[in-house]
ROPAKE-611122 format. One record per residue (C-alpha): residue in one letter; x, y, z; residue number from 1. Coordinates in Angstrom, 3 decimals, always signed. Layout:
residues N
 residu        u        v        w num
      A        X        Y        Z NUM
...
end
This chain:
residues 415
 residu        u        v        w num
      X  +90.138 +105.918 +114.491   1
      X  +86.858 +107.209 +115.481   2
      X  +83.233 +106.333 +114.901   3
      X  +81.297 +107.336 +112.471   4
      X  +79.029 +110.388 +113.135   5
      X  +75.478 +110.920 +112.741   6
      X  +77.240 +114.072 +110.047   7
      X  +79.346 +111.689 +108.389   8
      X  +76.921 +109.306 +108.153   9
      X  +74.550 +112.183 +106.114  10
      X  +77.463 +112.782 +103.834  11
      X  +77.877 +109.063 +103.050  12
      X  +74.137 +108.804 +102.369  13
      X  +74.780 +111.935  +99.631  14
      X  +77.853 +110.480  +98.380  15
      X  +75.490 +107.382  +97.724  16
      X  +72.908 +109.008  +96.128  17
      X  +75.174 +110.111  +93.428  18
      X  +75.320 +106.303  +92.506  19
      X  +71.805 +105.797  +91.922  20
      X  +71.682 +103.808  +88.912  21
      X  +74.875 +101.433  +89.402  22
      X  +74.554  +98.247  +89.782  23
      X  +75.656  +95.350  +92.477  24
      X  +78.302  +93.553  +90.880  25
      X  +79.261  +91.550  +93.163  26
      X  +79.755  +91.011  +97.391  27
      X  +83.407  +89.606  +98.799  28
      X  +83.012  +88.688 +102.830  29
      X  +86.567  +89.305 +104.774  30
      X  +87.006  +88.596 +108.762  31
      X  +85.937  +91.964 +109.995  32
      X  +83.099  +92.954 +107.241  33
      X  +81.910  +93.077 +103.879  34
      X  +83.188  +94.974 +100.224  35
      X  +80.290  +95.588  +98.029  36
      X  +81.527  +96.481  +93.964  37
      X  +78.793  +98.973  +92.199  38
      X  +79.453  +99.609  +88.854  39
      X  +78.369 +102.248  +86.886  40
      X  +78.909 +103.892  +83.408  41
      X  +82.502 +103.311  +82.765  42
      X  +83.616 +103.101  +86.937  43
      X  +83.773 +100.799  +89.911  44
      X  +83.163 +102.116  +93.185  45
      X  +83.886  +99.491  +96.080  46
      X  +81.276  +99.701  +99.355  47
      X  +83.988  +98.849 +102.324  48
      X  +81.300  +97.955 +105.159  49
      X  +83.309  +97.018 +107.935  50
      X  +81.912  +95.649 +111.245  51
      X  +84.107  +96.860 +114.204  52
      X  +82.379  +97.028 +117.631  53
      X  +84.270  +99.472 +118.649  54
      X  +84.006 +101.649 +115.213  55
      X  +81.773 +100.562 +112.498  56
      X  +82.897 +102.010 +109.255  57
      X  +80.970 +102.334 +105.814  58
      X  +84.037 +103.280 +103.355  59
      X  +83.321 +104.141  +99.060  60
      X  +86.699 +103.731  +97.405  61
      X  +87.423 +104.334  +93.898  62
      X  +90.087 +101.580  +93.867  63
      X  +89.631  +97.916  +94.688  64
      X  +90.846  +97.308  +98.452  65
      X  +93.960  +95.189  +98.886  66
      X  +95.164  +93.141 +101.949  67
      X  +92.005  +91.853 +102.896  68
      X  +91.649  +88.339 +103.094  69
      X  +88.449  +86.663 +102.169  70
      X  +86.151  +85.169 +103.923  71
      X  +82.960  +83.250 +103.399  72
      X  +80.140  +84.695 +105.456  73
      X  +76.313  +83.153 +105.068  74
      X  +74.924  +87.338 +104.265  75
      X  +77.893  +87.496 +101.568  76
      X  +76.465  +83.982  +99.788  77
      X  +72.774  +85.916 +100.494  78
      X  +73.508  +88.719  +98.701  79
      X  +75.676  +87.107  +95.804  80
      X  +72.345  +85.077  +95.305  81
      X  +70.033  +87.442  +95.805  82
      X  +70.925  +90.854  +95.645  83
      X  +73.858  +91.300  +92.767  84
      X  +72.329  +92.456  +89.896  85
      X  +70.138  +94.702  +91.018  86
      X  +70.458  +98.684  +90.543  87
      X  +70.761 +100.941  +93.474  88
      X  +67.728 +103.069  +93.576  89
      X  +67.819 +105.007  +96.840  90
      X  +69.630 +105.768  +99.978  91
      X  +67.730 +106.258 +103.481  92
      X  +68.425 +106.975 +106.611  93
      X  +66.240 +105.262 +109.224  94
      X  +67.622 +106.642 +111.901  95
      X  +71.082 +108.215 +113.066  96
      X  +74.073 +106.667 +111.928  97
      X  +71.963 +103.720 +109.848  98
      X  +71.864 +103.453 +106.047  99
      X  +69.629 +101.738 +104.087 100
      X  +70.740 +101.059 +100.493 101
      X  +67.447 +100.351  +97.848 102
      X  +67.993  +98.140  +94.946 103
      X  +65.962  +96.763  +92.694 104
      X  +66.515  +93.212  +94.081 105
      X  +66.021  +93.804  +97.921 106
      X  +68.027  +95.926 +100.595 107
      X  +71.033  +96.484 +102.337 108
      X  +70.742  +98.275 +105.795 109
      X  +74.132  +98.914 +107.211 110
      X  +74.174  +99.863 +111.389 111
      X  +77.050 +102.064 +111.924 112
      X  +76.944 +102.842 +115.741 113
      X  +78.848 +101.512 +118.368 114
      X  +78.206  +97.995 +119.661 115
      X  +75.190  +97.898 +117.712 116
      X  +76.330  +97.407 +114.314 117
      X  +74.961  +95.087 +111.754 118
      X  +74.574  +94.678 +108.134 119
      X  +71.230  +92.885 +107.203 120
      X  +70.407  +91.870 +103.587 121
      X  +66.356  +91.802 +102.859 122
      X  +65.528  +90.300  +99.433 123
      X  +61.348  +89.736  +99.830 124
      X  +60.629  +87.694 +102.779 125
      X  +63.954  +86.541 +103.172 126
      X  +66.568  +88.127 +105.065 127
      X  +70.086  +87.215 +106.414 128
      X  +72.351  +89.916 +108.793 129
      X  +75.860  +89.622 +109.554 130
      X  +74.952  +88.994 +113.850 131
      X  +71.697  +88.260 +115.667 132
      X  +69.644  +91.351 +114.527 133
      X  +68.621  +93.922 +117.565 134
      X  +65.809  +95.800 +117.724 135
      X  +66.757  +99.178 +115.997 136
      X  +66.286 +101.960 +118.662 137
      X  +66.271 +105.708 +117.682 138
      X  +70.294 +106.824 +118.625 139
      X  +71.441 +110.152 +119.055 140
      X  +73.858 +112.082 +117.275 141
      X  +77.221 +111.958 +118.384 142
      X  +78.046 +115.536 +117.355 143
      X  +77.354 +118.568 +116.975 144
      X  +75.036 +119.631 +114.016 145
      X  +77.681 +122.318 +113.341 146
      X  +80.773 +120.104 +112.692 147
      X  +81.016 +119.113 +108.900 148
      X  +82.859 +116.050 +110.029 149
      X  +85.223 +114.110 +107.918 150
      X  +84.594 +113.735 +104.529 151
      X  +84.834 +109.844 +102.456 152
      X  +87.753 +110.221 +101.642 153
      X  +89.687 +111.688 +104.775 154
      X  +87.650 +108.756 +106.139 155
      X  +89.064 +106.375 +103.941 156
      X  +92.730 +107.447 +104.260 157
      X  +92.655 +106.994 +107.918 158
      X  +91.670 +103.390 +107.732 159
      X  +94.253 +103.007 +105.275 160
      X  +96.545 +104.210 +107.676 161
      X  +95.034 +102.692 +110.430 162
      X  +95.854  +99.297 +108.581 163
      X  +99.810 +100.066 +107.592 164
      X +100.155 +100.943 +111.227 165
      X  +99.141  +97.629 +112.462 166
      X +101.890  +95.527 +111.464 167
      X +104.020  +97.892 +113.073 168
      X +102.304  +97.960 +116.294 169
      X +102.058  +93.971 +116.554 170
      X +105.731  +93.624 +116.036 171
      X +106.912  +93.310 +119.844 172
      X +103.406  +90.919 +120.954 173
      X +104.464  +89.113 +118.169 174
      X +108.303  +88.687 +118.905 175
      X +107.181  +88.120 +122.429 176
      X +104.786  +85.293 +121.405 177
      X +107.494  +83.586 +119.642 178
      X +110.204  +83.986 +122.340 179
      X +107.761  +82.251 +124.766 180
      X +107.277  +79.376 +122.414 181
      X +110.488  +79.036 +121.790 182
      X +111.821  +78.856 +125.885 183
      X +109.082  +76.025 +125.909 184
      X +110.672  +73.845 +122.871 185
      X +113.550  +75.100 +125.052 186
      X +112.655  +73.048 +128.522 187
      X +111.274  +70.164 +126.628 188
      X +114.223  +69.331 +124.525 189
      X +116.421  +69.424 +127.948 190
      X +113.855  +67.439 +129.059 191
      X +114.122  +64.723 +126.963 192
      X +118.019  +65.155 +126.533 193
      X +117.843  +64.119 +130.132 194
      X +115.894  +61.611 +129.620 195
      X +118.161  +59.964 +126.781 196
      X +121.145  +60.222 +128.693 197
      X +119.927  +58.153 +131.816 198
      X +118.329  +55.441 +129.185 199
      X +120.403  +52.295 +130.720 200
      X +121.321  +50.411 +127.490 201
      X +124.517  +50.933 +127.260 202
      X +125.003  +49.120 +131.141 203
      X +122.695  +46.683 +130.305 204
      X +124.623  +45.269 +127.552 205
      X +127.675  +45.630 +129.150 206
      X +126.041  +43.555 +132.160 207
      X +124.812  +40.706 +129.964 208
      X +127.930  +40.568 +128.127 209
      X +130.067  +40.240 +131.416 210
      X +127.768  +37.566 +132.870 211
      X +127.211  +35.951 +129.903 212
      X +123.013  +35.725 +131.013 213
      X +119.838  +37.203 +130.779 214
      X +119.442  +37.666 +134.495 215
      X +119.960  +41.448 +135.025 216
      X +118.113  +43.911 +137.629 217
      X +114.766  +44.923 +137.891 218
      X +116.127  +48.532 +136.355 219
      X +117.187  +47.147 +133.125 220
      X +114.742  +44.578 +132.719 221
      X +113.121  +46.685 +130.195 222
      X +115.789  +46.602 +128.054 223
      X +116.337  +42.986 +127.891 224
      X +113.620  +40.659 +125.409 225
      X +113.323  +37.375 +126.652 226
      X +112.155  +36.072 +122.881 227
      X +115.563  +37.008 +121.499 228
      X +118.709  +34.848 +122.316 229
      X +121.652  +36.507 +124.476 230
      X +123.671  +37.381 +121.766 231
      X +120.761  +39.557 +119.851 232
      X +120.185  +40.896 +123.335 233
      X +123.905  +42.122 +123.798 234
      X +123.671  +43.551 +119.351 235
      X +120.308  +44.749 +120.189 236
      X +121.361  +46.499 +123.415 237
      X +124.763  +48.239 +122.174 238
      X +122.804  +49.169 +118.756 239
      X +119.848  +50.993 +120.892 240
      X +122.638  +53.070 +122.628 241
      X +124.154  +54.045 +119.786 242
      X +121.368  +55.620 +118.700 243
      X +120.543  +57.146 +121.462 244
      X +124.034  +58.643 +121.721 245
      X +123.346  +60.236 +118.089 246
      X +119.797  +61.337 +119.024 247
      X +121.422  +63.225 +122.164 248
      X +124.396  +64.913 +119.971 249
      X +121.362  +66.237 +117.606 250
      X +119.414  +67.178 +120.676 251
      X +122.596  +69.189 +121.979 252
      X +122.885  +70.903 +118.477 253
      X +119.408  +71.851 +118.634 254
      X +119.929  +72.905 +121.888 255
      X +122.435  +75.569 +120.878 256
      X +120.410  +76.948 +117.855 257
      X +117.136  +77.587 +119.930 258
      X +119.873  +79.475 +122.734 259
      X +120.871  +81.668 +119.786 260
      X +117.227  +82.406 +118.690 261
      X +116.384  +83.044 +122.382 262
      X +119.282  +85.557 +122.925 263
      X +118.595  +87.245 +119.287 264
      X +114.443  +87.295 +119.987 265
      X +115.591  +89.239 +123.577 266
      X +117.187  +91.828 +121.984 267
      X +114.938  +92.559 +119.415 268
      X +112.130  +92.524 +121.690 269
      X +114.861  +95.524 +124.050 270
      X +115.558  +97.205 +120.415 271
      X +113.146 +100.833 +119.760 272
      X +110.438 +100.353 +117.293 273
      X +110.711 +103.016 +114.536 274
      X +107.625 +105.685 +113.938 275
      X +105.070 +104.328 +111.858 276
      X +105.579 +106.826 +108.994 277
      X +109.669 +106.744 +109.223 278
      X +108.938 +103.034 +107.713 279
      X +109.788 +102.327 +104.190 280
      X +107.457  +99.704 +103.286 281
      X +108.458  +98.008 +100.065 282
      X +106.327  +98.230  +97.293 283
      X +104.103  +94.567  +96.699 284
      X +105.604  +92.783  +94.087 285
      X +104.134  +91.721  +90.954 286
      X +102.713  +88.097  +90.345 287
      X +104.689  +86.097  +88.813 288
      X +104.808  +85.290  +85.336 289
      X +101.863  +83.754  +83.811 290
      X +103.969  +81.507  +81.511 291
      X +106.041  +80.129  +84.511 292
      X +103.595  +79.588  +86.395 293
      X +103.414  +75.476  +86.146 294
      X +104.857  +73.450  +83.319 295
      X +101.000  +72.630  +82.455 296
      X +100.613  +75.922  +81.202 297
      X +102.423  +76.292  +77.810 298
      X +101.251  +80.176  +76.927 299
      X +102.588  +82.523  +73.670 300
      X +104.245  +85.428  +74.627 301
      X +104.919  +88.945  +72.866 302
      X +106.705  +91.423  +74.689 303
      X +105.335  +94.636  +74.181 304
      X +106.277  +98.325  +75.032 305
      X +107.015  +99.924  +78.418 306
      X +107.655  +96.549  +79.966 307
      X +103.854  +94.763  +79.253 308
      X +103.590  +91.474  +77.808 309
      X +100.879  +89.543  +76.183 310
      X +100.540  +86.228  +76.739 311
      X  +98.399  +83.825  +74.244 312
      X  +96.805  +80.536  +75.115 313
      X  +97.722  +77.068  +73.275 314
      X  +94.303  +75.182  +74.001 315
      X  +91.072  +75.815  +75.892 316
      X  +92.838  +74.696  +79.095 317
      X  +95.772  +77.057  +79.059 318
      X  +93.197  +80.250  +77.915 319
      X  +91.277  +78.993  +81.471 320
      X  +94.574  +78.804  +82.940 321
      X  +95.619  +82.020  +81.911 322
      X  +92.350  +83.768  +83.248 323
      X  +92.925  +82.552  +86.585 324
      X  +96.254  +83.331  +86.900 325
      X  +95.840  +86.832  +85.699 326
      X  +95.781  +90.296  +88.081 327
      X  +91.722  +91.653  +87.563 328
      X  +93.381  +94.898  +86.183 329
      X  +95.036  +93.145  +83.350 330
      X  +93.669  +93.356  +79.763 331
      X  +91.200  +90.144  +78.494 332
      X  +91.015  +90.323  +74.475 333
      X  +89.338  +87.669  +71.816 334
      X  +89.167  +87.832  +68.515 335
      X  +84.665  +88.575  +68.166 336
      X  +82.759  +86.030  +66.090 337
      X  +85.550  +83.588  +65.749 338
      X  +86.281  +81.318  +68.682 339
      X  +90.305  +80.864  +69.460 340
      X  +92.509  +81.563  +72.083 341
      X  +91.979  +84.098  +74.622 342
      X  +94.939  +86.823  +74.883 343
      X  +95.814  +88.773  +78.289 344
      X  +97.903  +91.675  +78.253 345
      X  +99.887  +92.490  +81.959 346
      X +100.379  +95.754  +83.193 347
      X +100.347  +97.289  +86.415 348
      X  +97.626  +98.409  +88.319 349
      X  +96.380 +101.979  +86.731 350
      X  +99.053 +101.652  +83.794 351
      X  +98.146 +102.931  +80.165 352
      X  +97.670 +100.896  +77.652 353
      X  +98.187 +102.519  +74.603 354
      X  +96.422 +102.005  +70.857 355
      X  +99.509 +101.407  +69.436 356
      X +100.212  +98.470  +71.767 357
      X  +96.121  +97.613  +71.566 358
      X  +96.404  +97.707  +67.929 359
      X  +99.928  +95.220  +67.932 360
      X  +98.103  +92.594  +70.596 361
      X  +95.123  +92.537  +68.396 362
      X  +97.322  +92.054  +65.053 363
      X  +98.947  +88.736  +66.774 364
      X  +95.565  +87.455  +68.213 365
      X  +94.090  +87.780  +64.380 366
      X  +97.313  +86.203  +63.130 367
      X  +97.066  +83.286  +65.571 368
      X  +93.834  +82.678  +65.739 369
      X  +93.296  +79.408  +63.172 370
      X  +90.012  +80.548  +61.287 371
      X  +90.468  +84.117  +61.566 372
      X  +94.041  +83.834  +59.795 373
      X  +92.238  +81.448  +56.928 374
      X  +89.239  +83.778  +55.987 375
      X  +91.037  +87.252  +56.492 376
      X  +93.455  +88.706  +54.343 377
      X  +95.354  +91.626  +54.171 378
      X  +93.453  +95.179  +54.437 379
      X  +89.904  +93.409  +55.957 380
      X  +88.953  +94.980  +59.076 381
      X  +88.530  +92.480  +62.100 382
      X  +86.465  +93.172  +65.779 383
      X  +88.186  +92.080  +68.871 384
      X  +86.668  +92.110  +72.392 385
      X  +88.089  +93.736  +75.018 386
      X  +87.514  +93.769  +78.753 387
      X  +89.533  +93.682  +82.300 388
      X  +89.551  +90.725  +83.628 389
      X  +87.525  +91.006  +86.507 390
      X  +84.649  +91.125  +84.308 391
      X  +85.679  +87.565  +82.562 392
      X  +84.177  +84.661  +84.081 393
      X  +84.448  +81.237  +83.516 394
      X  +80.952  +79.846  +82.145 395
      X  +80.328  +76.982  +84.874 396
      X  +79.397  +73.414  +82.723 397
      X  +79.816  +74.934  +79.438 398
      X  +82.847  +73.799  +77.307 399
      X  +86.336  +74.323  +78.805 400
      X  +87.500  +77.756  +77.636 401
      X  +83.692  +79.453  +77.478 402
      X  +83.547  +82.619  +79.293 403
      X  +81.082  +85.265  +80.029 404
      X  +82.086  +88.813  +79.459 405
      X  +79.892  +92.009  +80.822 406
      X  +80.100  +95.372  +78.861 407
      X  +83.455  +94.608  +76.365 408
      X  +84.310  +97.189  +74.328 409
      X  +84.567  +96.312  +71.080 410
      X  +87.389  +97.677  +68.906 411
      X  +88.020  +97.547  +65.225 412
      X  +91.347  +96.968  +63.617 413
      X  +92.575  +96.484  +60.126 414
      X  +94.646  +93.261  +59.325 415
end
């Protein structure tokens, strides 16, 4: 994948500007970079600012980005205390191929050339970059002011690609790493094989048996202990080469399997490796059920259409429980006004939830929900708040169970 252009880097800044207004929800640090959440009337847009030498990328995705494993970063801890929060309220360019994100709380400039790149997070006087901050020198484009260049989304798709591809291209260094560590276990174990079978305790109990004395050559002297009498000598002797006889028969066994794994890694390592795109790669699979998840976690459950199911917390430690162990796109709802258990409906990523199936959750949250089901009757209308859970959070020394909520919708239903 190539760099960014001074083009691109234009379009990005007018993509951008279309955001003006969102907010900075939040900052998540992985090993190569940094994904930024705005959110705006009724839509996330994720910020993928990753910091490749070689290709420094600044990627907007509509969907949250998966396979990225997080990292804590000192700017990413900046930003979550300083910046989040704060509105976006311009986009810059400073020079070629450098952004400059305004918010209300500070700034984000983002360096997207080669070898000089660099995110660095200003919030008043204080500041914190992802590297040793260079002095920013005017750059040249690195096209042609004809070329429209690719657009976000082209851009986006390659680096998808880009990252399917490299498990496929690190099969064989891989394989070939492994072969080489096993050949090693390999020489060691017939190493020490050899060094069990010339272990002399078998002949030195045979000697002292014979002669019927401790006196035995310098070679076996370390097998003989002059606090023990000679008949614990000859036990201890004859028991130490037993064991060493069943240590070497393991050894041998071993020996075999790691053979086998050498011969199979070989030929795998000789094998073709198939195209990138002739590779079926299987779709992730869903976590697993909330209610098995530990025997701690004793959760309600109402199976609802098209394969979702609800789940309902027994006690302020299973609704925490069951907030944790949920996917962010699954449904948070609670019962507004009257505290009780929290209720989280599963579905798959971008799945439909209907009103119907809205309307049935809510009807068993009312129904067990202790006060709610004493004070309403049948025909009163009830609120319930509802939210994804990515924007439920756990309210830090409050009462187990408390949660913060941003922008719920509130729906009404009739008991």
């Amino acid at each position: 994948m190539k760099a960014l252009t001074a083009t691109e880097t234009e379009n990005l800044k007018g993509l951008l500007e279309t955001m003006v207004g969102f907010k900075l929800q939040s900052a998540e640090g992985y090993a190569k970079g940094v994904v930024l959440r705005l959110y705006g009337p009724g839509r996330s847009v994720w910020c993928v600012l990753e910091m490749d030498p070689a290709r420094p990328l600044l990627l907007i995705s509509h969907e949250e980005p998966e396979g990225l494993a997080k990292a804590v970063k000192p700017l990413v801890l900046f930003v979550k205390a300083n910046l989040t929060g704060g509105a976006l309220t311009g986009v810059h360019v400073p020079t070629a191929r450098v952004l400059a994100l305004e918010l209300t709380t500070g700034t984000i400039e983002v360096r997207l050339f080669p070898h000089g790149e660099n995110i660095i997070a200003k919030a008043g006087t204080k500041s914190v970059a992802w590297k040793p901050v260079a002095e920013l020198k005017p750059v040249g484009p690195a096209d042609s002011p004809s070329r429209d260049g690719r657009s976000a989304q082209e851009l986006l798709n390659e680096w998808r690609g880009l990252r399917e591809k490299k498990p496929i291209r690190g099969v064989k260094p891989s394989l070939a790493k492994t072969l080489e560590k096993k050949k090693i276990a390999l020489e060691r174990l017939r190493k020490d094989i050899t060094e069990k079978e010339s272990a002399p305790w078998e002949r030195a109990g045979e000697l002292v048996k014979a002669s019927q004395n401790l006196n035995v050559p310098e070679e076996l002297a370390s097998c003989i202990d002059r606090k023990l009498s000679l008949a614990e000598n000859i036990q201890n002797c004859f028991t130490k080469a037993k064991e060493n006889r069943r240590k070497i028969a393991a050894s041998r066994a071993r020996e075999l399997a790691l053979k086998t794994e050498i011969v199979a890694l070989e030929a795998a390592l000789n094998a073709p490796i198939p195209e990138t795109d002739e590779v079926e790669h299987e779709p992730s699979k869903p976590k697993r059920d909330l209610a098995l998840k530990s025997g701690k976690l004793k959760a309600r459950r109402l199976d609802l259409d098209d394969g979702k199911i609800a789940y309902l917390g027994r006690s302020a430690a299973d609704n925490l429980a069951l907030l944790r162990a949920a996917n962010a796109w699954d449904l948070w709802l609670h019962m507004k006004d009257y505290p009780g258990a929290h209720l989280i409906v599963r579905r798959n990523r971008g799945q439909d939830v209907t009103s119907a199936e809205l309307e049935q959750a809510a009807r068993w949250l009312a129904s067990e929900t202790p006060q709610s089901k004493r004070e309403l009757r049948p025909g009163d209308h009830f609120d319930v708040q509802l939210a994804e859970v990515r924007f439920v959070r756990p309210i830090k020394g409050d009462r187990l169970g408390r949660v913060s909520v941003t922008d719920p919708r509130v729906l009404r239903f009739r008991l």
